[in-house]
C-alpha positions as CSV (number, residue, x, y, z in Angstrom):
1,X,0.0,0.0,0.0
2,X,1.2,3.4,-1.2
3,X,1.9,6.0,1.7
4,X,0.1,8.8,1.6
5,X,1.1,11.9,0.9
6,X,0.3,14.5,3.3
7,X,0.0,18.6,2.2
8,X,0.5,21.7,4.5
9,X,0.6,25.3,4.4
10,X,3.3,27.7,7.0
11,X,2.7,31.0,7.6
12,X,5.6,32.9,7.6
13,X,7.2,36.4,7.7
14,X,6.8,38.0,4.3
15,X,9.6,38.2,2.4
16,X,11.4,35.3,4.2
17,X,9.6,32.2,2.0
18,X,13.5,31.4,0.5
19,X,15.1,31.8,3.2
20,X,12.7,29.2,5.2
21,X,12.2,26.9,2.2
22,X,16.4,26.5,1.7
23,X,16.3,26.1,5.5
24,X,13.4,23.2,5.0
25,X,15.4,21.7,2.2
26,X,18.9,21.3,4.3
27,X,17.1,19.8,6.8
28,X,14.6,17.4,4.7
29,X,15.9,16.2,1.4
30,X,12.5,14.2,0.4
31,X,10.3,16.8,1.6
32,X,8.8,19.0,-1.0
33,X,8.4,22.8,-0.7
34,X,7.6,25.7,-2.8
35,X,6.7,29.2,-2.8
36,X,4.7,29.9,-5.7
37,X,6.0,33.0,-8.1
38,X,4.9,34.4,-10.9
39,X,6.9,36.6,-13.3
40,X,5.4,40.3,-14.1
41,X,6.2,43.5,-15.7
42,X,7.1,47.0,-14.2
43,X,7.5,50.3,-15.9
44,X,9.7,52.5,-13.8
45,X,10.9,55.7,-14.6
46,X,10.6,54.9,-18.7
47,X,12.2,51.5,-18.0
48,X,10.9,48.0,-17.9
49,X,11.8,45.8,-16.1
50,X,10.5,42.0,-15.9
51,X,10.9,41.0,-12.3
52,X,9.2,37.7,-10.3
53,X,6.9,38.3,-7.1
54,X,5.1,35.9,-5.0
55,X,1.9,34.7,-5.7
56,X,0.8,34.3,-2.1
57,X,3.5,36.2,0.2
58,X,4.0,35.1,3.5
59,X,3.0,31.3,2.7
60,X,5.2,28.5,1.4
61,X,3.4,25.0,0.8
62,X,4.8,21.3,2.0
63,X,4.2,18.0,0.7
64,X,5.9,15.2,2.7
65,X,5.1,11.4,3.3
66,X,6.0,11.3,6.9
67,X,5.0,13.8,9.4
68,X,8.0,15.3,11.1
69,X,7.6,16.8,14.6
70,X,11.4,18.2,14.4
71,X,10.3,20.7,11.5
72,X,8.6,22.7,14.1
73,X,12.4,23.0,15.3
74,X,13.3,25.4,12.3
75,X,10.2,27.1,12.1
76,X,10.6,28.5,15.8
77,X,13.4,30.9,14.6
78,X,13.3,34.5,12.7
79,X,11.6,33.2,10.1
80,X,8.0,31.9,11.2
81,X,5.7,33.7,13.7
C-alpha cells in the first residue's frame, strides 16, 4: 500500500519564503516545498523591467510522506511567527 502523501501550508514572515524553504530543504531532502511565483512586468521611470513576485506572500506549501515533529524545530526561529 502506497503511503500517503500529506500537504500543508506555514505561515511565515513576508519576504522570508527562501530563506525558510532552503532552511526546509537542508534539513529534509524528500520533503517538498515551494513558494509559488509568478513573473510580471514593471514600468519604472521609462524602463521595464521583468521581475518575479510571489503569488501568495508570506506562505510556502509542504508535501511530505511522513509527518515530522522536528520541522517545528526550524520554524521557531526568525523566520515563522
Amino acid at each position: 500500500m502506497p503511503a500517503k502523501i500529506k500537504y500543508g501550508c506555514i505561515f511565515c514572515k513576508v519576504g522570508c519564503e527562501d530563506r525558510l524553504i532552503q532552511e526546509i530543504k537542508r534539513a529534509f531532502e524528500h520533503m517538498d516545498v515551494v513558494s509559488p511565483k509568478k513573473k510580471r512586468k514593471r514600468r519604472k521611470g521609462g524602463i521595464v523591467k521583468e521581475e518575479e513576485t510571489c503569488l501568495f506572500p508570506g506562505y510556502i506549501f509542504i508535501s511530505t510522506q511522513d509527518e515530522r515533529p522536528d520541522l517545528y524545530k526550524i520554524l521557531q526561529n526568525d523566520y515563522a511567527y
